[in-house]
Each structure stands twice: as structure tokens, then as C-alpha cells.
N, C-alpha and C positions, 0 to 999 in steps of 0.2 A: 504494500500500500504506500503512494508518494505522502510527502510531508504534507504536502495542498489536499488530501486527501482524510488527512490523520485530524488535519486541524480545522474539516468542516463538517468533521462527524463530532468533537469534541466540542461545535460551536453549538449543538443541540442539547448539552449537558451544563452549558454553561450560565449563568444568570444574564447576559446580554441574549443569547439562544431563546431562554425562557421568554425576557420584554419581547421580543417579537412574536413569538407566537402569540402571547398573551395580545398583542398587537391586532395582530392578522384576524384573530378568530373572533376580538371584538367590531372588529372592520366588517366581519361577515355580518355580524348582526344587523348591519344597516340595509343588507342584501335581505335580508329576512324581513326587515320591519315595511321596507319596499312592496316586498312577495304579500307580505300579509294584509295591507294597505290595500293594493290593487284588488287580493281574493273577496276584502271586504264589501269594494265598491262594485264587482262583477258579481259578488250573491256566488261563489263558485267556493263552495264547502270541500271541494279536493283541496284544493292549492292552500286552504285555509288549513285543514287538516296537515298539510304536506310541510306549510311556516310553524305549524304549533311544531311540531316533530323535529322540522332543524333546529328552532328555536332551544328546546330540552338539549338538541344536542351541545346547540354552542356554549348553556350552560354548565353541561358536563362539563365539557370539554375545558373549559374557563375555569373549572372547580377543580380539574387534573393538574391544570398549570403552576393554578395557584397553593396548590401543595407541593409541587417538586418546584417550588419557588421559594418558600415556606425551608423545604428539607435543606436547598442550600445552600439558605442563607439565615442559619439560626442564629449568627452571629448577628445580624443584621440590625440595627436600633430601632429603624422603619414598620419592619413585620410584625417584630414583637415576641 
């Protein structure tokens, strides 16, 4: 495995890793609040159904981050 290689798998375990995803998956939420907006105004109960559903997921997903964010950085004065 090259060094460029070593050090952008290591960039996903890192806490600047984590800010971004943590990032990214709130970025999605606005794709969702979009999706759910539109399903509302179309009376269209799939797509409504389909924004609840990624919606639960981004907050998993957001609730995943923010524990291995949590894990490492217990040092951290900020988390707590």
C-alpha cells in the first residue's frame, strides 16, 4: 500500500475524517428536507414515506459519528 494510500485511509479515523463526514451527512439533510417538502406539496405519500426513512437514517448515521467522535476525543474540553 503507497504512503498516499496509508494516509487516506487513516484520514477516516481521524477527528478532521470525522468533521467531515459529520459534515457531509448533515449537508444531506437538506436533500431530504427538499424531498420531503416537495412529497408534501405533491400529496405523494411514497416519497414522503421514502424522506421519513433517509431522514432516520441521517440521524443514525449522525448519532454513529458523533460517538466515534466522542471515542477520540475524550480528551477533548469541547465534548465533555
Amino acid at each position: 500500500m503507497s504512503a498516499m494510500a496509508k494516509k487516506a485511509k487513516n484520514f477516516k479515523k481521524s477527528k478532521t475524517g470525522v468533521y467531515v463526514s459529520l459534515a457531509t451527512t448533515a449537508f444531506g439533510a437538506i436533500s431530504v428536507a427538499k424531498q420531503a417538502k416537495m412529497a408534501r406539496s405533491d400529496n405523494d405519500m411514497l416519497r414522503l414515506i421514502d424522506s421519513a426513512v433517509s431522514a432516520a437514517a441521517i440521524v443514525t448515521g449522525l448519532a454513529i459519528l458523533y460517538r466515534e467522535l466522542k471515542r477520540l476525543g475524550d480528551d477533548d474540553v469541547l465534548l465533555g
